[in-house]
C-alpha positions in Angstrom: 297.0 88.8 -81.9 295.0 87.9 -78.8 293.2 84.5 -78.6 289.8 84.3 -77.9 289.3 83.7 -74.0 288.0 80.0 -73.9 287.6 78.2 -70.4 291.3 76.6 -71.6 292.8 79.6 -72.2 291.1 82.7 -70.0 293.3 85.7 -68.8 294.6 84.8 -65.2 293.3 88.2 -64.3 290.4 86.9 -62.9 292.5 85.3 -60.1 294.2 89.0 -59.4 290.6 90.4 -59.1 289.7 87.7 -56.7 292.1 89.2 -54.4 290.4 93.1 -53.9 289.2 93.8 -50.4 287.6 96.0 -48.3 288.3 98.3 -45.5 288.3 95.6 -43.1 290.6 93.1 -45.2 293.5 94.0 -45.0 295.0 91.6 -41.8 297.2 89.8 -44.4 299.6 92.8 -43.8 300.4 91.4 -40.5 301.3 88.0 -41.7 304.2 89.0 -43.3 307.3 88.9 -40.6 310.1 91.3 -40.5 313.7 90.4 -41.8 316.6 90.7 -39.6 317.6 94.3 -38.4 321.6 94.3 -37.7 323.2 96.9 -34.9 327.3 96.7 -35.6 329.9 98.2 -33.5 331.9 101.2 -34.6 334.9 98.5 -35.2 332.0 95.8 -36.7 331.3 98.9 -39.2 334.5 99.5 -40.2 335.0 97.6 -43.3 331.0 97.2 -44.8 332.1 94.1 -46.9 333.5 92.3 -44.1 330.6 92.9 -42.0 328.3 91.9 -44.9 329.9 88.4 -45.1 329.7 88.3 -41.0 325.6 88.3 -41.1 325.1 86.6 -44.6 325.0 83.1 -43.4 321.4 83.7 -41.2 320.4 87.2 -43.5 320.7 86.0 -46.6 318.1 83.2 -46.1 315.5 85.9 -45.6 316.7 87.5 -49.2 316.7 91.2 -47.7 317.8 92.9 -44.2 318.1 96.0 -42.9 322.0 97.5 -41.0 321.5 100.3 -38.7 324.4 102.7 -39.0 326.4 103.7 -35.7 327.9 106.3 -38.1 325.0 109.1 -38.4 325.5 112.2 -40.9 326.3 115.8 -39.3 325.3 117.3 -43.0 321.7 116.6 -43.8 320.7 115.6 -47.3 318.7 118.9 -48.1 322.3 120.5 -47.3 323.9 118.2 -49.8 321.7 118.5 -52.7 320.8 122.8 -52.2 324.2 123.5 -50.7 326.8 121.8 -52.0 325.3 119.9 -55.4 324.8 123.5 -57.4 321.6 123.7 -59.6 320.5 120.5 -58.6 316.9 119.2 -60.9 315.4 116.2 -61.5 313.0 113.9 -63.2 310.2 112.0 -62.0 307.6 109.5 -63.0 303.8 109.7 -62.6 302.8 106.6 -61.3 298.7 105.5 -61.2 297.6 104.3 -58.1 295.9 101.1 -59.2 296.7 97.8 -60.0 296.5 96.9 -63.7 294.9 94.4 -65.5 298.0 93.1 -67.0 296.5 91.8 -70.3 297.0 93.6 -73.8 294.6 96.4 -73.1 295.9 97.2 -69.9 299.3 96.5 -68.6 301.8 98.5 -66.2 303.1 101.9 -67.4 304.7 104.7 -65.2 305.0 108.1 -67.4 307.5 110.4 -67.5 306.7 113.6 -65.8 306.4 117.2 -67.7 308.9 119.0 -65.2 311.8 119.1 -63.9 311.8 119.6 -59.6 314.1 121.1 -57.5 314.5 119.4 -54.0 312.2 122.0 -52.2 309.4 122.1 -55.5 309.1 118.4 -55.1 309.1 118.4 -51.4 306.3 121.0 -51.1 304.4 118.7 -53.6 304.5 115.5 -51.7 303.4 117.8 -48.8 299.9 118.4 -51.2 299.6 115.0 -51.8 299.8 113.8 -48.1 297.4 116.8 -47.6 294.8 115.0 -50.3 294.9 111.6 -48.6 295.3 112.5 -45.2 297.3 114.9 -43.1 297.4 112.6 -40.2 298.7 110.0 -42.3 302.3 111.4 -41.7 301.8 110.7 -37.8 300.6 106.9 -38.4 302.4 103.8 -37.6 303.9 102.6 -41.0 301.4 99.3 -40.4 298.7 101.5 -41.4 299.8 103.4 -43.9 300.8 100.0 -45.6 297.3 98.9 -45.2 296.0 102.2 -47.1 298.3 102.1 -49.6 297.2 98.5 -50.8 293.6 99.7 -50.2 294.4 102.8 -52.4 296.1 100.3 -54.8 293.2 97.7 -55.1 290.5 100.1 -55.5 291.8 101.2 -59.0 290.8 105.2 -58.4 292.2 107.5 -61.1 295.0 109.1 -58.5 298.7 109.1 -59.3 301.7 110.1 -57.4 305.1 111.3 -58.4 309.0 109.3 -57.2 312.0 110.9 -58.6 313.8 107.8 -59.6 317.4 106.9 -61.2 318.8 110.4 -60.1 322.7 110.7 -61.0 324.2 111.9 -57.7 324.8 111.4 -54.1 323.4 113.1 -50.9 326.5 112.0 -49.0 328.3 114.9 -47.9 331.7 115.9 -49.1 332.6 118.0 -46.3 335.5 116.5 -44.3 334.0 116.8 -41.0 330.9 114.9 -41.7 331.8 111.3 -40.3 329.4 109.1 -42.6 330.3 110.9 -46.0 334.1 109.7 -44.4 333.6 106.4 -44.2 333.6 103.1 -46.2 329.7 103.1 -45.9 329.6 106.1 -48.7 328.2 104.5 -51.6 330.5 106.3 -54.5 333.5 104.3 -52.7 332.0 100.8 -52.5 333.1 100.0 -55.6 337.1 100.6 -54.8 336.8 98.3 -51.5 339.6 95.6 -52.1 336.9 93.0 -51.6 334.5 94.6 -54.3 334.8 92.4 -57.9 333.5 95.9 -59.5 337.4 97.3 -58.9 338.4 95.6 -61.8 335.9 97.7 -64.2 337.7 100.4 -66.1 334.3 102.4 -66.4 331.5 103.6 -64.4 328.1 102.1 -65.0 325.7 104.8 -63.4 323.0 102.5 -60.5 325.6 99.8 -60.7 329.2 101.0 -59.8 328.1 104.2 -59.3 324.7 105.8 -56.7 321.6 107.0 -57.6 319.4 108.9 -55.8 315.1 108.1 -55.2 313.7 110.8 -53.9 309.6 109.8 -52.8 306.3 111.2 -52.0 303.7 108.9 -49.9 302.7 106.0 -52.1 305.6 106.6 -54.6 306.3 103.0 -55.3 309.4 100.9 -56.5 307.6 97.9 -58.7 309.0 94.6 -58.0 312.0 93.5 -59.8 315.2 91.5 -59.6 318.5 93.4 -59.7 320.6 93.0 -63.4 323.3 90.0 -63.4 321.2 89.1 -59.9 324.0 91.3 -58.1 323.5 92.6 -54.5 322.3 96.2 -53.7 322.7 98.6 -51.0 320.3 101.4 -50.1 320.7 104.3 -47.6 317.7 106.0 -46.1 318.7 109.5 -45.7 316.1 111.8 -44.8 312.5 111.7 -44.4 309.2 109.3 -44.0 309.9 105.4 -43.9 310.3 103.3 -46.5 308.0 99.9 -46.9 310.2 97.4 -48.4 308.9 93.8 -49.6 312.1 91.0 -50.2 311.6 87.3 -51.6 314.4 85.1 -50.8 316.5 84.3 -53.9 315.8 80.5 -53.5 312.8 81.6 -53.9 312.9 83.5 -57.4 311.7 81.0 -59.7 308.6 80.5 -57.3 307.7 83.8 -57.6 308.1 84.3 -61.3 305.8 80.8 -61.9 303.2 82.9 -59.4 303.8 85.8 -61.7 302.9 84.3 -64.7 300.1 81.9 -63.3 298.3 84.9 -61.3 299.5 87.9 -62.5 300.1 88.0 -66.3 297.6 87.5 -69.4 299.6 85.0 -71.3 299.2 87.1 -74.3 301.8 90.1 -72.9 304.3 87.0 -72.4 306.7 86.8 -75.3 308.8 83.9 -73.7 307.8 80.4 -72.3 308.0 79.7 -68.6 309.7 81.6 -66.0 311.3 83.6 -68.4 308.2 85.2 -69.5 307.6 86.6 -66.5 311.3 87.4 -66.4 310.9 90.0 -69.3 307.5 91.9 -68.3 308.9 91.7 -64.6 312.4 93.6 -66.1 310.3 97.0 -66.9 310.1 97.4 -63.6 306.3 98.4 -63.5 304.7 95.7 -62.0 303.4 96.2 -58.8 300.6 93.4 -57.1 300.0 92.7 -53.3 302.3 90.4 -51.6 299.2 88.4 -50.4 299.7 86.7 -54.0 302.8 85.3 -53.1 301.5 84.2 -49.4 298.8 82.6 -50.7 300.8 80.4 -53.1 303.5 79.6 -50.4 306.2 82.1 -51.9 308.1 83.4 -48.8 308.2 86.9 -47.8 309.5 89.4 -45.9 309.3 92.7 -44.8 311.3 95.8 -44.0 310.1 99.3 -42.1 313.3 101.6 -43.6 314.0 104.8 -41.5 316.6 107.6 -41.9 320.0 106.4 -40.8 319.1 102.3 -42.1 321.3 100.3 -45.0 318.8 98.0 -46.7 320.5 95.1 -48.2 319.2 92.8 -50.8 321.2 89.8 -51.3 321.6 88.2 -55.3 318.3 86.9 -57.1 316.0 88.4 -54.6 313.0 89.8 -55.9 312.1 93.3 -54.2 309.7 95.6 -54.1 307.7 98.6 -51.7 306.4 102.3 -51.5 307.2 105.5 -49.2 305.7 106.5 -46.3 306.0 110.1 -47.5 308.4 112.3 -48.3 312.2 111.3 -48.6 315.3 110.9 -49.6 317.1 107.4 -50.6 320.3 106.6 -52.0 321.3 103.3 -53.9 324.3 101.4 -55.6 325.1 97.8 -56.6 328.2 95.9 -55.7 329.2 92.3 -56.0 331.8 90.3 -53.7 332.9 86.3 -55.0 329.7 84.8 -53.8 327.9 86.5 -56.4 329.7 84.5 -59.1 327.2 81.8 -59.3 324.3 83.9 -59.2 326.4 85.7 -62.0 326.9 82.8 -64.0 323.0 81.6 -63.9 321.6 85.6 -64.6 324.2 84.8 -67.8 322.7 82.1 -69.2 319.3 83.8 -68.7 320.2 86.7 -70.6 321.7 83.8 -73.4 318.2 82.3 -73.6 316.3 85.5 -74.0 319.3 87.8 -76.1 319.5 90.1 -73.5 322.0 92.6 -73.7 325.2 92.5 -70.6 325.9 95.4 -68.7 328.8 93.6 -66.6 331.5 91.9 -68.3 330.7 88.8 -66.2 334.1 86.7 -67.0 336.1 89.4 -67.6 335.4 89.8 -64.1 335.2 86.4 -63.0 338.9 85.5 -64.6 340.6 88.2 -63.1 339.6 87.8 -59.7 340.9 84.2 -59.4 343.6 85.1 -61.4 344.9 87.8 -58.8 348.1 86.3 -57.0 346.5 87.6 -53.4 343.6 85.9 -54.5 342.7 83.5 -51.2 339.7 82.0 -49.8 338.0 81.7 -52.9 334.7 79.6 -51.7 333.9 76.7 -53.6 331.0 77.5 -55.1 333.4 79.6 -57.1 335.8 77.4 -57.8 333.0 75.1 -59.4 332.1 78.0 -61.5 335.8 78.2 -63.0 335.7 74.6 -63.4 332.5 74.4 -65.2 333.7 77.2 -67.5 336.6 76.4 -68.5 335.9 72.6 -69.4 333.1 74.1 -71.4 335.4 76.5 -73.1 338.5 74.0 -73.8 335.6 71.1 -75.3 334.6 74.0 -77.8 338.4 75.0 -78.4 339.2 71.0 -79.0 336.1 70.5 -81.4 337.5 74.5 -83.3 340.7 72.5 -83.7 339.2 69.2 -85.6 337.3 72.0 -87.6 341.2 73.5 -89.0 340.5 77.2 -87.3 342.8 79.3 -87.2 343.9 80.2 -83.6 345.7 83.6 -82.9 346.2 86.2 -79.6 345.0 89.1 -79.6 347.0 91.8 -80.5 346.1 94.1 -77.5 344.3 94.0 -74.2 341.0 95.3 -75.0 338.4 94.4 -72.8 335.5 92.2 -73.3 333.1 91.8 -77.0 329.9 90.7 -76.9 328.7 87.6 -78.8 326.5 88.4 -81.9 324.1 85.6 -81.6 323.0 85.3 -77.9 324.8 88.5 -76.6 327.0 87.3 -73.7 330.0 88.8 -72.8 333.1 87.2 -74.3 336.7 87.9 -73.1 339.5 84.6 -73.2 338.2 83.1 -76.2 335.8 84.0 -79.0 335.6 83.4 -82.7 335.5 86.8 -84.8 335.0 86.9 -88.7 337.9 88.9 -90.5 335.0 90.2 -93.4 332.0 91.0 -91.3 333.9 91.3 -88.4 330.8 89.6 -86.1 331.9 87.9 -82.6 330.9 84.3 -81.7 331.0 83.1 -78.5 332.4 79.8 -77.4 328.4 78.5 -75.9 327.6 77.8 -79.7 327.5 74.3 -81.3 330.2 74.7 -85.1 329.7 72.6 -87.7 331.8 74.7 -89.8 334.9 77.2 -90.1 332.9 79.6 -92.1 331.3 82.1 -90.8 327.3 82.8 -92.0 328.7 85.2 -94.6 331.1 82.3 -96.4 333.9 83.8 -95.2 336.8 82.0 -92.6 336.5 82.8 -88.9 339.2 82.7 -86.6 339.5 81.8 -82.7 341.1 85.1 -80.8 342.5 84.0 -77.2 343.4 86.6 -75.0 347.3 86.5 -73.7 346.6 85.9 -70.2 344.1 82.6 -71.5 347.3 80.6 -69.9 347.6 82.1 -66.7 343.9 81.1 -65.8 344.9 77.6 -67.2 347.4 77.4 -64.2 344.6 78.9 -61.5 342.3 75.6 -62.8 344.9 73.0 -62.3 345.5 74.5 -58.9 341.2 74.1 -58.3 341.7 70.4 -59.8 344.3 69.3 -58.0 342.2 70.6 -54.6 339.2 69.1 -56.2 341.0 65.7 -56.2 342.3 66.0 -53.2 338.9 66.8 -51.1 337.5 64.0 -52.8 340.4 62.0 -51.5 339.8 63.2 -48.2 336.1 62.5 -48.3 337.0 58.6 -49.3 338.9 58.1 -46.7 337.0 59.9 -44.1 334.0 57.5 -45.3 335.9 54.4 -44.8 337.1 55.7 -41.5 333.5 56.0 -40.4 332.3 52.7 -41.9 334.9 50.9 -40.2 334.1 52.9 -37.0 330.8 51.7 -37.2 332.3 47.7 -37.6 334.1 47.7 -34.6 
């Protein structure tokens, strides 16, 4: 039930509503500066995760960039999707073109539409909908289109558009002679890369391992949102009108949600306390509010203008969001490399709090590649992740011990369960219940061997439990040793300074 709106207690919409303007109001757009655009060589190109760790350092401070290809496609994507993908048909969403009230009566919905479009029917209706608004809108500078999309959005009129979103597929070419659909830039083989963590999943999780396809009318708008586990993503512009893309730098992420909540959301359409209550309603995916917000409350953003040939990256934890300039064609995947661990970890114990379902079997992953005998170079931020989770699994094994469970292996090498109180993943260590047959995860305080059904549990470690037991020694001993290192290095110094 709603509470009754007191001076103590009033809907933050207000403070959205303060922020409508007029024609003439719209300057803020030019406030916001443009991330880094990145040209690499053909031989920079070569290997996209290699590259990627080459411009992190300076790119990932600004949460999102933008890599212009040196590779360009000799198949277009109309080709791709009439020609060679037979019977090709998709979905779309019907979008309003206003911003909500975000309170009970009134929050963010996109609906599904009645039917399904070819590439052509869906192209000749965006051409009708940039006829409605404006034909010379498709020869404008993206700067104004921007400023009429906001103006269309902030008005609140009754119009909608259409974006096909979440489309199975991939408008890189299969033909042998087309150089981009060759290369390691093709989105369906990011995931094999010997640098990608996702080569040690045994399935294919469609928009995570594996592309989807957006494919836009003007105004068609992708709300903001973080991506799951806070992994990276990757989008290809292949055809058509610009993209408008809005990034918030991940160190930024909990700023943004606290604006979220403070001058976005009602407070009664947040189930959660906190951050984390904006977490949930920003997860649908469906809210969409002018980045002047996020100015005005000293959030950082940036800005990217997207054109055919153009990767977008956005780096782990950054909040995203924009609209098309028109029709077009985009293509998108996940991926994660070992920096993406910690951001991992932390999306983890997020999902914990809130009993969010995993989609990635985050230490699954996490053992094995630190496990792997190439494994090299591992950064230390990852390193501290091991640690951490490790002593936190052998403290819960020790105390399982003084409580006389039962330990045993596994008898085969299954992959990961998922806890049935907080659902994380679990995969070297777990309790299971041989009646009900319920997984616990090690993150839980015991007080007893009995599971909530009176009968015994049991502690199930997987076989390989000991071979990540040598990789931590190996990170302790180094861990000791830098520390040595930094003592004397300090002394050095101070007596330096003495002489």
């Amino acid at each position: 039930m709603a509470r009754p709106r007191t001076a103590r207690n009033r809907s933050p919409v207000s403070k959205q509503e303060s922020y409508k303007f007029k024609f003439s109001d719209v300057d803020w757009t030019h406030k916001i500066s443009d991330c880094p655009a990145y040209y690499p060589t053909l031989q920079e190109f070569d290997d996209p995760f290699i590259y990627l760790q080459k411009i992190a350092p300076e790119a990932s401070q600004f949460g999102i960039c933008k890599i212009i290809s040196p590779v360009k496609a000799s198949v277009s994507a109309a080709d791709v999707l009439k020609k060679e993908i037979k019977g090709f048909e998709f979905g779309t969403y019907i979008q309003p073109l206003r911003l909500p009230k975000w309170n009970a009566n009134d929050t963010g919905v996109f609906f599904s539409g009645e039917r399904k479009h070819t590439y052509d029917t869906f192209e000749s209706e965006a051409i009708k909908m940039l006829k409605r608004q404006s034909p010379r809108l498709g020869d404008l500078p993206p700067s104004y289109v921007e400023k009429k999309f906001w103006l269309e959005m902030t008005h609140g009129r009754k119009g909608t558009v259409e974006y096909g979103v979440n489309i199975e597929g991939s408008a890189f070419s299969s033909d042998p002679n087309d150089q981009l659909g060759k290369c390691k830039w093709h989105l369906k083989t990011l995931r094999g890369l010997p640098q990608s963590i996702f080569r040690f999943l045994e399935h294919i999780i469609p928009g995570i391992t594996d592309p989807m396809l957006y494919i836009g009318m003007l105004f068609s708008m992708f709300a903001w949102h973080v991506e799951d586990h806070y992994l990276y993503s990757i989008n290809y512009h292949h055809s058509g009108a610009p993209k408008t893309w809005y990034g918030v730098p991940g160190h930024h992420a909990l700023q943004f949600e606290k604006v979220a909540r403070n001058h976005v959301y009602s407070r009664d359409i947040l189930s959660a306390a906190g951050e984390d209550g904006a977490f949930e309603v920003i997860a649908e995916k469906t809210t969409i509010f002018p980045p002047k917000i996020l100015l005005d409350n000293g959030v950082s953003v940036y800005k990217a203008v997207q054109k055919p040939g153009e990767f977008v990256i956005t780096f782990p934890r950054v909040y995203h969001a924009g609209f098309s300039n028109g029709f077009n064609c985009g293509e998108a995947v996940n991926f994660a490399i070992r920096d993406w661990f910690p951001f991992g970890e932390e999306a983890g114990k997020r999902y914990a709090r809130l009993h969010k379902m995993v989609i990635l079997p985050y230490q699954e992953l996490l053992f094995k590649e630190v496990s792997e005998q190439e494994a090299t170079d591992i950064p230390s931020s990852v390193k501290a992740t091991v640690l951490h989770h490790i002593r936190s699994l052998n403290n819960t094994l020790f105390c399982l011990n003084n409580l006389k469970m039962p330990f045993d292996y596994l008898q085969n090498s299954q992959g990961s369960f998922v806890c049935d109180l907080c659902k994380r993943d679990c995969y070297l260590a777990f309790t299971e219940c041989k009646s009900c047959q319920r997984y616990t995860c090690l993150f839980h305080e015991f007080k007893s061997r009995h599971c909530s059904c009176g009968y015994n549990r049991v502690v199930l470690l997987r076989k390989d439990i000991q071979e990540v037991e040598v990789v931590v020694k190996k990170f302790e001993e180094e861990e000791i040793m830098s520390r040595h290192l930094n003592i004397i290095s300090c002394i050095g110094e101070g007596l330096a300074r003495n002489s």
